[in-house]
C-alpha positions in Angstrom: -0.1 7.4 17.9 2.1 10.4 18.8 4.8 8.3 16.3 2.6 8.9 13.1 2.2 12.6 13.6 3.7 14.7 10.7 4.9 11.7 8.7 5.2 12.4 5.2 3.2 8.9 3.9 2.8 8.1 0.1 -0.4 6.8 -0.2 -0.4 4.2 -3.0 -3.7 2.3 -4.5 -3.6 -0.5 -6.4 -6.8 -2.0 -8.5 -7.8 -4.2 -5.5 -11.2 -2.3 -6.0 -13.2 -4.9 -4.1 -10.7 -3.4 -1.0 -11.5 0.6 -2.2 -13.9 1.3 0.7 -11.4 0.2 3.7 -8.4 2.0 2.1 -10.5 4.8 2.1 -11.1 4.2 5.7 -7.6 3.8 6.1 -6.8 7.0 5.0 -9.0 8.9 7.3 -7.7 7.4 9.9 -4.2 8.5 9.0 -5.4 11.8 8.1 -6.9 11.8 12.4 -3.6 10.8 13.1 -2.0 14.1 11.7 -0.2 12.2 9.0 0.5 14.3 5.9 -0.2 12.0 2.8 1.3 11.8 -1.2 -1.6 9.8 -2.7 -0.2 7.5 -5.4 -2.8 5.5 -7.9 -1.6 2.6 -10.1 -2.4 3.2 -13.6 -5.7 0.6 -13.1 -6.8 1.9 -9.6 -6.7 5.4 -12.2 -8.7 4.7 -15.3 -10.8 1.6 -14.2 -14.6 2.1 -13.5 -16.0 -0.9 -12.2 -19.0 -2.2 -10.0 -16.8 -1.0 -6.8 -17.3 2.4 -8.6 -16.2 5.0 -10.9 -12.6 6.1 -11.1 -13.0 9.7 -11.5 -15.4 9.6 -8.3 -12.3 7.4 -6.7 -9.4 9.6 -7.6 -11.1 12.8 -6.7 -12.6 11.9 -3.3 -8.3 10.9 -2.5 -7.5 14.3 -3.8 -10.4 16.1 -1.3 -8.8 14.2 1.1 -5.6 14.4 0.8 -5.5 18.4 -0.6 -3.2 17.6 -3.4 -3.6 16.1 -6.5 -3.3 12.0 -6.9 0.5 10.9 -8.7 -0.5 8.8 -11.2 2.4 8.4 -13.8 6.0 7.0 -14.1 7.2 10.6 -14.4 5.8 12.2 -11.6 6.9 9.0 -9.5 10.1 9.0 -10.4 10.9 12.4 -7.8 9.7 10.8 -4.7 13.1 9.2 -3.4 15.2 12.2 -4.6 13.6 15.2 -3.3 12.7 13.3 0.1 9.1 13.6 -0.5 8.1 10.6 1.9 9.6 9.1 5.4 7.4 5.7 4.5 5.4 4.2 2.2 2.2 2.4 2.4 1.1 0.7 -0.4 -2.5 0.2 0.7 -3.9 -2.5 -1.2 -0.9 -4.5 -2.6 -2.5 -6.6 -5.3 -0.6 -10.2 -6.6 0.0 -8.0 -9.6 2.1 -5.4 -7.6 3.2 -8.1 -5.4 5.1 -9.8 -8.0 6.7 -6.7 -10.2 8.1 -5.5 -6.5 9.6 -9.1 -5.9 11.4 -8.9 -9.3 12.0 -4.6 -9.4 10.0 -4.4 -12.1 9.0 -0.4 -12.2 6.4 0.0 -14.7 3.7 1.5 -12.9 3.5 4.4 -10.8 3.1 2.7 -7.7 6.4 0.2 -8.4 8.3 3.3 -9.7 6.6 5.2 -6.3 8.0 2.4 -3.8 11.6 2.0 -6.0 12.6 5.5 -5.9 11.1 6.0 -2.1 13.7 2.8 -1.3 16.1 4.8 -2.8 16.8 6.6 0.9 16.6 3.1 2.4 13.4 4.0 4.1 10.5 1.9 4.4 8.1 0.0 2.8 4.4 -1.3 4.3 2.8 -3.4 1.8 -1.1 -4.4 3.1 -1.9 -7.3 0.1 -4.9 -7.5 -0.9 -5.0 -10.7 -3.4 -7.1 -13.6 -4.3 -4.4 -16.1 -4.9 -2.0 -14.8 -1.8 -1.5 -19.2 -0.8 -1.2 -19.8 -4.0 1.0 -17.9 -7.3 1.2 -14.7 -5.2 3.0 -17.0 -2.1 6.1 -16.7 -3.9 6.3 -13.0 -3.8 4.9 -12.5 -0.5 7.7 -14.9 1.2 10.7 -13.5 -1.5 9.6 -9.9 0.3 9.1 -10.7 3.7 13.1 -11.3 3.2 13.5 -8.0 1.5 15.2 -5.1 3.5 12.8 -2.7 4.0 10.1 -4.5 3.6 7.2 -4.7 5.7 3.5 -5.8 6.3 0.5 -5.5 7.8 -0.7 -7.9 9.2 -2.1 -10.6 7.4 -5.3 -12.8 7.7 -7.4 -15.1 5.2 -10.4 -12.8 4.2 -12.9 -15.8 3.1 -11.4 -18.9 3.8 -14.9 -20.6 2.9 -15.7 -19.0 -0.5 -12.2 -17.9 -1.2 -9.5 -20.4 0.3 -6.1 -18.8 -1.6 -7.3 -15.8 -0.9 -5.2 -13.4 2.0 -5.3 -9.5 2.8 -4.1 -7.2 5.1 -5.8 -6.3 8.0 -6.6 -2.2 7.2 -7.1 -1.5 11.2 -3.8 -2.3 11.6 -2.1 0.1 9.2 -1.3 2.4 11.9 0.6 -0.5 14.1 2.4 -1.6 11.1 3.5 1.9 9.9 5.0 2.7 13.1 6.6 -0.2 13.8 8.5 0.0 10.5 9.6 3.4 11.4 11.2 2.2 14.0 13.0 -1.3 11.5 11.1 -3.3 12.9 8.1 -5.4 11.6 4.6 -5.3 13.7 3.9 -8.7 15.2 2.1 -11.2 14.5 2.3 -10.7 11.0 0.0 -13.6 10.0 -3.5 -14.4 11.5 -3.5 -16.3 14.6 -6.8 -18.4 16.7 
């Protein structure tokens, strides 16, 4: 994807842990594509060991791959829209959490502050959710966003329906469709699963 080469594309991680492995995955394969990446951690995804793994192994294995060091406060967030650091974000693992302080521009993590002052230039936004209750509390958000401008998904599939029936998440080998067609305004298709 000649379209993705040289893209400046903040990186954020959210405390989907469960979804660690495939944003790592992710990133690789955006790293192949010649992308250069601003990784971004929420405050959680920073701090949180848990049976997913440890969060220092986590934030320094983004850091070796990325070749710069992880933003992971409000400050160092804020920058991101005014010194042009970033021509999209991806937020890689959009949790219900996230999901629902981006619906009502609520910036109090770096990851909100990350995506509000990247929307700042009007540029956008690729949320890939990752959350448990996506058809149920979470639906609200999802929908309110989908009618945001600037705004846009991966696209999205149930990830359990048996064991986890509200559950939804992005489809990570899809990243690269969905970055590049927001590039160009436009939102990949078809955004939800379909037989």
């Amino acid at each position: 994807m000649e379209e993705l080469k040289g893209k400046r594309v903040g990186f954020a991680v959210c405390g989907s842990f469960c979804t660690f492995s495939r944003c790592f995955d992710a990133l690789a394969g955006l790293l192949e594509l010649g992308c250069d990446i601003i990784p971004i951690m929420s405050f959680n995804a920073w701090e949180t060991d848990t049976r997913f793994g440890n969060a220092s192994v986590h934030r320094r294995r983004l850091e070796d791959m990325c070749g710069r060091e992880v933003i992971h406060t409000i400050t160092d967030a804020e920058p991101i829209g005014p010194k042009n650091m970033t021509d999209i974000m991806l937020v890689a693992n959009c949790t219900g959490n996230t999901l629902a302080k981006l619906a009502a521009s609520i910036t109090d993590t770096p990851v909100t502050m990350a995506v509000k002052s990247h929307l700042r230039g009007s540029r956008p936004v690729v949320l890939n959710i990752a959350t448990n209750d996506a058809l149920a509390g979470a639906a609200k958000n999802i929908f309110a966003l989908m009618n945001y401008k600037n705004y846009y998904f991966v696209p999205i599939v149930q990830d359990d329906h048996k064991n986890k029936p509200f559950s939804l998440t992005g489809d990570f080998s899809k990243i690269p469709d969905a970055l590049t067609a927001a590039l160009a305004g436009k939102q990949v298709q078809p955004v939800l699963g379909r037989l």
